[in-house]
C-alpha positions as CSV (number, residue, x, y, z in Angstrom):
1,X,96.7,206.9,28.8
2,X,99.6,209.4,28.5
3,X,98.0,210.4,25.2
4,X,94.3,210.7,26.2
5,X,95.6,212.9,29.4
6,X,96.9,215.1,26.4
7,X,94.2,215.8,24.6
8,X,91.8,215.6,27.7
9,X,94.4,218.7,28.6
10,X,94.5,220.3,25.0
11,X,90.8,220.3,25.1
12,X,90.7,222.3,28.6
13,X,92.9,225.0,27.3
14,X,91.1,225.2,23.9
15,X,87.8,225.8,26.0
16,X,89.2,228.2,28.4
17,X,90.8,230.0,25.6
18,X,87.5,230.3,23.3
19,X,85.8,231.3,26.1
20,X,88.6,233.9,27.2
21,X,88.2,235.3,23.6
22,X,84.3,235.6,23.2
23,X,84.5,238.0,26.6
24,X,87.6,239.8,25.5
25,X,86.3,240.6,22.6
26,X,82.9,241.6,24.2
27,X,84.6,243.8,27.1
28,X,87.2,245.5,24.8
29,X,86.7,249.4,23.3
30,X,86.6,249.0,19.9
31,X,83.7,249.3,18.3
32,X,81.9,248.4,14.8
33,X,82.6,245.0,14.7
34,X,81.4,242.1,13.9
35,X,83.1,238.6,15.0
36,X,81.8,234.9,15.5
37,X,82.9,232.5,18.3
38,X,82.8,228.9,19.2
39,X,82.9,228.1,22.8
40,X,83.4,224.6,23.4
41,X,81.7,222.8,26.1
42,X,82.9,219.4,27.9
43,X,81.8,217.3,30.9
44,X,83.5,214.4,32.5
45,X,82.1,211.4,30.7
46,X,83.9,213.3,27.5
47,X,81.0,214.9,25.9
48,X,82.2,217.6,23.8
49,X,80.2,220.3,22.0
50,X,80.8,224.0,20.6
51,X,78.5,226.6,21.2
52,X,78.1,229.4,18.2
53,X,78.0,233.0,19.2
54,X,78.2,235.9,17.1
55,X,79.2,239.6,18.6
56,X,77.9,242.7,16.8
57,X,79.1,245.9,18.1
58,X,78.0,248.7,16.9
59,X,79.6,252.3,17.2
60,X,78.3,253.3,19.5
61,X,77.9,252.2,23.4
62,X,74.5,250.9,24.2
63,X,72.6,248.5,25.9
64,X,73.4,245.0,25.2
65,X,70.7,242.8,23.0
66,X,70.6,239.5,23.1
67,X,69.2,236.5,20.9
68,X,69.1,232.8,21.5
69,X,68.0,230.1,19.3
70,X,68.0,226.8,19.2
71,X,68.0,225.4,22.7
72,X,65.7,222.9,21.1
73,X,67.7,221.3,17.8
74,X,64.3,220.2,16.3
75,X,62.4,223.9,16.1
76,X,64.2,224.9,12.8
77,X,62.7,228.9,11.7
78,X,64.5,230.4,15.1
79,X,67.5,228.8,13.9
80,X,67.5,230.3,10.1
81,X,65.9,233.4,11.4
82,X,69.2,234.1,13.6
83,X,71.3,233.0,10.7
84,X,69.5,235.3,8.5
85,X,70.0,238.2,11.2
86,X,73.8,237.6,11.8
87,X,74.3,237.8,8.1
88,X,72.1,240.8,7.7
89,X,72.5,243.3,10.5
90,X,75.2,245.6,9.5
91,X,77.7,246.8,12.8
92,X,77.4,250.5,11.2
93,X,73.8,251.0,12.1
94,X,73.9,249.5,15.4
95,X,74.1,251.1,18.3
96,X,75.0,248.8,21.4
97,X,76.2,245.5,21.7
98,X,74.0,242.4,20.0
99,X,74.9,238.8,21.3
100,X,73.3,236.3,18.6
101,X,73.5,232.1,19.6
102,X,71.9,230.5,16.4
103,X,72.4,227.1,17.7
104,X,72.2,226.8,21.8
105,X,72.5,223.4,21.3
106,X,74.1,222.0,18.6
107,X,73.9,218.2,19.6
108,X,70.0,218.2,19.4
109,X,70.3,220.0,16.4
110,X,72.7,217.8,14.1
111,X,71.4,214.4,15.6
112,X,67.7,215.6,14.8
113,X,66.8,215.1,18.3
114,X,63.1,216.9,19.9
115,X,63.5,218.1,23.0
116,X,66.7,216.4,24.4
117,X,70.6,216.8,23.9
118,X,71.4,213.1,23.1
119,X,74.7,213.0,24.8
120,X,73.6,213.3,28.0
121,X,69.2,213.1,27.6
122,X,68.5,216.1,29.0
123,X,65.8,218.6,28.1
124,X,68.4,222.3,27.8
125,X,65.1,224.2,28.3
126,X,64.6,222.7,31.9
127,X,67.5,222.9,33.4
128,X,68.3,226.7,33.9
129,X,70.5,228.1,35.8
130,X,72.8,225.0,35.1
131,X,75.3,223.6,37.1
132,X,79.4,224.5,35.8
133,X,80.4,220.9,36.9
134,X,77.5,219.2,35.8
135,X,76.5,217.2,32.8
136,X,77.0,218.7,29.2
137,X,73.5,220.3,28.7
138,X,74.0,221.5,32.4
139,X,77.3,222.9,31.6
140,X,75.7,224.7,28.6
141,X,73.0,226.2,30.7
142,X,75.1,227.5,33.3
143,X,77.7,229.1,29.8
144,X,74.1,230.4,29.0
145,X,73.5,231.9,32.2
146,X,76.9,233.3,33.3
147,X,78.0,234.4,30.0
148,X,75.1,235.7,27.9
149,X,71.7,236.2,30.5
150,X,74.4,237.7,33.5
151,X,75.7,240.3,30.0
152,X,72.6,241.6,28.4
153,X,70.0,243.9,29.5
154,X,67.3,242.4,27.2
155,X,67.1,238.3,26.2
156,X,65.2,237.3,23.9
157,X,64.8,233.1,23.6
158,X,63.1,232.4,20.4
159,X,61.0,228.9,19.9
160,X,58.9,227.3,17.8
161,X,56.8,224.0,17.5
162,X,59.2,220.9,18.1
163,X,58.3,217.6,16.3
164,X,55.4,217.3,17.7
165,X,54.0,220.4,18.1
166,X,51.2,222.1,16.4
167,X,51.4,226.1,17.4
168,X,50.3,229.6,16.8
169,X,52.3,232.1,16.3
170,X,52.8,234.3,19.9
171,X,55.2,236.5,22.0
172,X,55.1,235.5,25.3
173,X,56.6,237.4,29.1
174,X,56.4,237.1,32.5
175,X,54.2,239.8,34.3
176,X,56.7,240.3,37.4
177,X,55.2,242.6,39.8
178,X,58.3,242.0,41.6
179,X,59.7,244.9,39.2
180,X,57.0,246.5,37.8
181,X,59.9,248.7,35.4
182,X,61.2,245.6,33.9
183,X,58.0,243.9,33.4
184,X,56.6,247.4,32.0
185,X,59.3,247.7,29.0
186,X,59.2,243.7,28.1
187,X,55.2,244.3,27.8
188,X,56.3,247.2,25.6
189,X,58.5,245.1,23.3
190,X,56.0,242.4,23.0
191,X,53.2,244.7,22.2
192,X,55.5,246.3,19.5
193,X,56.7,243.1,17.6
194,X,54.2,242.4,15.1
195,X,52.9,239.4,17.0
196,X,49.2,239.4,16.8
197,X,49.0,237.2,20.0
198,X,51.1,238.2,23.2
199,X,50.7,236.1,25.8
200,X,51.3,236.9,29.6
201,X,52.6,234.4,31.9
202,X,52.1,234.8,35.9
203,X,55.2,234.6,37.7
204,X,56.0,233.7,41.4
205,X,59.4,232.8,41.0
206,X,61.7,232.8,44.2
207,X,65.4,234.1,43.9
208,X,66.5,230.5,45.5
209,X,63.8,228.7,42.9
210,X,65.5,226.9,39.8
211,X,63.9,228.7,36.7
212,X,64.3,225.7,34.4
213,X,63.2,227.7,31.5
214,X,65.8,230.1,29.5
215,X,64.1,233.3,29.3
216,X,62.6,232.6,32.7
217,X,66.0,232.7,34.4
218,X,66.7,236.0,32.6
219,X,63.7,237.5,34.0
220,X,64.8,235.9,37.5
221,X,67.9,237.6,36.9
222,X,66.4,241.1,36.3
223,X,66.5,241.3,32.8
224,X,64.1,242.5,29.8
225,X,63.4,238.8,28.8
226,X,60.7,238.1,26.4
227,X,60.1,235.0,24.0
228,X,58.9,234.3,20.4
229,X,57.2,230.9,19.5
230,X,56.9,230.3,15.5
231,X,56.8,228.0,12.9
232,X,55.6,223.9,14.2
233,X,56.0,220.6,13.8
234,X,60.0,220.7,13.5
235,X,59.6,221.6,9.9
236,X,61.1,224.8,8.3
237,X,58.8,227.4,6.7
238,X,59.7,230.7,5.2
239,X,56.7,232.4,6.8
240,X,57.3,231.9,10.3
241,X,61.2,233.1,9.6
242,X,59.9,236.4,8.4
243,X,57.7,236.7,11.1
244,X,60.7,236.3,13.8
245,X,62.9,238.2,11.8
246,X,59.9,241.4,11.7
247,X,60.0,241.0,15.5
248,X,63.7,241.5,15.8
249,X,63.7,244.3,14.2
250,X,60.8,246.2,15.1
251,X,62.3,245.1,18.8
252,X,65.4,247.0,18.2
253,X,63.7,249.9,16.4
254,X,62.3,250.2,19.3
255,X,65.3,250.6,21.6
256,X,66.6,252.9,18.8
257,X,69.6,250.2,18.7
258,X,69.4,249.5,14.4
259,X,69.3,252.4,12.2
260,X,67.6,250.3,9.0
261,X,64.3,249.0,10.9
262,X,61.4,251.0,12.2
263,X,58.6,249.4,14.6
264,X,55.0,249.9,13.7
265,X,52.0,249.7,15.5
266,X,49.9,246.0,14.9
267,X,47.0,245.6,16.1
268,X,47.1,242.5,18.8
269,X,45.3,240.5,21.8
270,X,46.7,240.0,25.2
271,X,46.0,236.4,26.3
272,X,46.6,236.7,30.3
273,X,45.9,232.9,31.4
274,X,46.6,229.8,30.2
275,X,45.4,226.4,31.0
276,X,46.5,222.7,30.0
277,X,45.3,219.8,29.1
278,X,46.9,216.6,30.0
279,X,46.3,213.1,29.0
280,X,45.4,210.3,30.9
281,X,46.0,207.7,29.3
282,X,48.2,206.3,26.9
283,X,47.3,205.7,23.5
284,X,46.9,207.1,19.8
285,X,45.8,211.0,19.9
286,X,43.4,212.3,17.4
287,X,41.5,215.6,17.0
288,X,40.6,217.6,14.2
289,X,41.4,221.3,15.5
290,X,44.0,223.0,15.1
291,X,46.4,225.8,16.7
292,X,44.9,229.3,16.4
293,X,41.3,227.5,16.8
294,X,38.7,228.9,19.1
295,X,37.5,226.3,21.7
296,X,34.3,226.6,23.9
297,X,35.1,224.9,27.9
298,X,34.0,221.5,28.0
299,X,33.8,221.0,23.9
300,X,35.6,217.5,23.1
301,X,38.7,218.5,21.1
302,X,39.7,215.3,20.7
303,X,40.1,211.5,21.8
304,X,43.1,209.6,22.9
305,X,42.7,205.4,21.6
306,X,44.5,202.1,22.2
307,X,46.8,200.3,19.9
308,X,43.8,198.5,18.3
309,X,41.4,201.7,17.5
310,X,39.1,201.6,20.5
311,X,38.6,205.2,21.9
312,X,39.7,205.1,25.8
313,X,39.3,208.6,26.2
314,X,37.8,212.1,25.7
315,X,39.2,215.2,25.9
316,X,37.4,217.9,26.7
317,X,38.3,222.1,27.0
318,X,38.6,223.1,30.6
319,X,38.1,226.9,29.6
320,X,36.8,228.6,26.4
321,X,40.0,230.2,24.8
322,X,42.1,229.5,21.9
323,X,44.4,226.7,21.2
324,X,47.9,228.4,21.8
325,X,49.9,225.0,20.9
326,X,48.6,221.2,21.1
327,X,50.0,217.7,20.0
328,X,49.9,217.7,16.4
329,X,51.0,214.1,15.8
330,X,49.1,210.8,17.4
331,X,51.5,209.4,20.2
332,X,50.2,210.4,23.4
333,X,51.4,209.3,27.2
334,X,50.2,209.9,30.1
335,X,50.7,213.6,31.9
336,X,51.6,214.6,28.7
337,X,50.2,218.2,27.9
338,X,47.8,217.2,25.0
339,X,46.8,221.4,24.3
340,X,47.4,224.6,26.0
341,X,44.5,227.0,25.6
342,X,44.6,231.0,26.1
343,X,41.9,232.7,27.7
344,X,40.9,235.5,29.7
345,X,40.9,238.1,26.4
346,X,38.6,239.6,24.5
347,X,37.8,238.6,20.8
């Protein structure tokens, strides 16, 4: 017992002390520096990880980027993507501060885990703004929150399709007419990122209402916040690296924060709504579309059957649009979102 109390003590300081450093370091004068950090995470039924964050200050004072990955394990090209950017981004051509997590949550990641941290079976992308005495993944959201979103001026959560998810390529914002400013330079940042899709999401967020998703609490907090999803089916691919990397880039080029990069001008399409469709049933999913397929409303896109091969089900597009994301493998249960479909643009 005396020995547990110990380490259970040791652990504490360890925590406050990697913590401590990470904001020292990030509040201190000097300047063109680059510097990597674990901050370790516990909760009281002795679940333990360490959260990755790399600092890159640049010589000059400016606004403060930052860059989250991984806050699902299983969607693997944001994960190499911020890698790739923490070993490429020299400190002498920034201007500003960049914060770069390439692993938000490192449990999901090492124990190949969709959606959830294992330790504790929580989903880290619903659970914003966290709670500091919480469970692990709450404990991580609320690090998240406090010590990254409450820091930076623009967030910038980068996703792809988990294990089950077939997607297209988008950058995605809130368009919160509660401050029009906000909501006028994230829409300028999406525009500018090479995405050809950018997708606007409608918010009616409360101050008191739980934001649950990452970037969503950013924007609740009055931040830039923006989002990337690339790459699918919790499988790496070099493309959809490249892609997030381009939109990094032509993101800071156009904050004039990283001398090497320049933003250019892409042609795109703004997909204002969104709808879902859910399933009704449980069974065996099958379809043969696709994300980035064009749907007509009421089309069948695919059929949900039982264990034996009998189809129980159609599902049919509630709006003609394209297929943003949709269930790429065949389990299926019930209120699960089977597709999401973008409309309201113009072709």
């Amino acid at each position: 017992m005396k020995k547990a109390f110990i380490l259970l003590i040791l652990a504490l300081n360890n925590n406050i002390y990697s913590q401590s450093s990470f904001s020292s370091f990030l509040s201190n004068e000097n300047r063109s520096e680059k510097k990597n950090f674990y901050v370790k995470v516990n909760d009281h039924l002795k679940n333990v990880d360490s959260i990755p964050i790399c600092v890159i200050k640049g010589k000059e004072k400016g606004p403060v980027f930052s860059i989250i990955a991984g806050v699902h394990g299983y969607e693997y090209p944001p994960i190499i993507a911020a890698q790739e950017l923490i070993q490429e981004i020299n400190p002498e051509l920034v201007t500003g501060t960049l914060l770069i997590i390439p692993m938000a949550n490192p449990s999901s990641f090492f124990n190949r885990s969709p959606f959830i941290n294992p330790q504790d079976h929580i989903n880290l992308n619903r659970t914003f703004p966290g709670n500091k005495k919480g469970s692990i993944t709450e404990k991580i959201a609320h690090l998240l929150t406090t010590e990254i979103i409450a820091k930076s001026d623009v967030f910038l959560d980068i996703h792809g399709g988990d294990a089950n998810e077939d997607l297209t390529p988008f950058v995605c914002y809130y368009n919160n007419k509660q401050n029009l400013e906000k909501t006028k330079q994230t829409k300028r940042l999406a525009e500018i990122s090479g995405f050809k899709h950018v997708v606007s999401y409608p918010y009616t967020l409360k101050k008191s209402t739980p934001a649950k998703y990452a970037f969503k609490q950013a924007v609740q907090d009055d931040k830039v916040a923006l989002s990337i999803e690339c790459g699918k089916l919790g499988t790496l691919q070099k493309q959809p690296v490249k892609m997030i990397k381009k939109g990094v880039y032509n993101m800071l080029a156009e904050m004039k924060m990283y001398k090497n990069s320049s933003s250019t001008t892409t042609n795109f399409v703004t997909i204002p709504k969104q709808s879902y469709l859910k399933a009704k049933k449980q069974g065996i999913f099958t379809s043969t579309y696709k994300a980035g397929d064009i749907v007509s409303k009421n089309e069948i896109v695919g059929y949900i059957k039982n264990v034996f091969g009998k189809t129980i089900a159609e599902l049919k597009a509630p709006n003609s649009g394209i297929i943003l994301y949709k269930i790429g493998t065949p389990p299926v249960n019930i209120n699960e979102t089977v597709m999401c479909i973008g409309f309201g643009f113009k072709q």
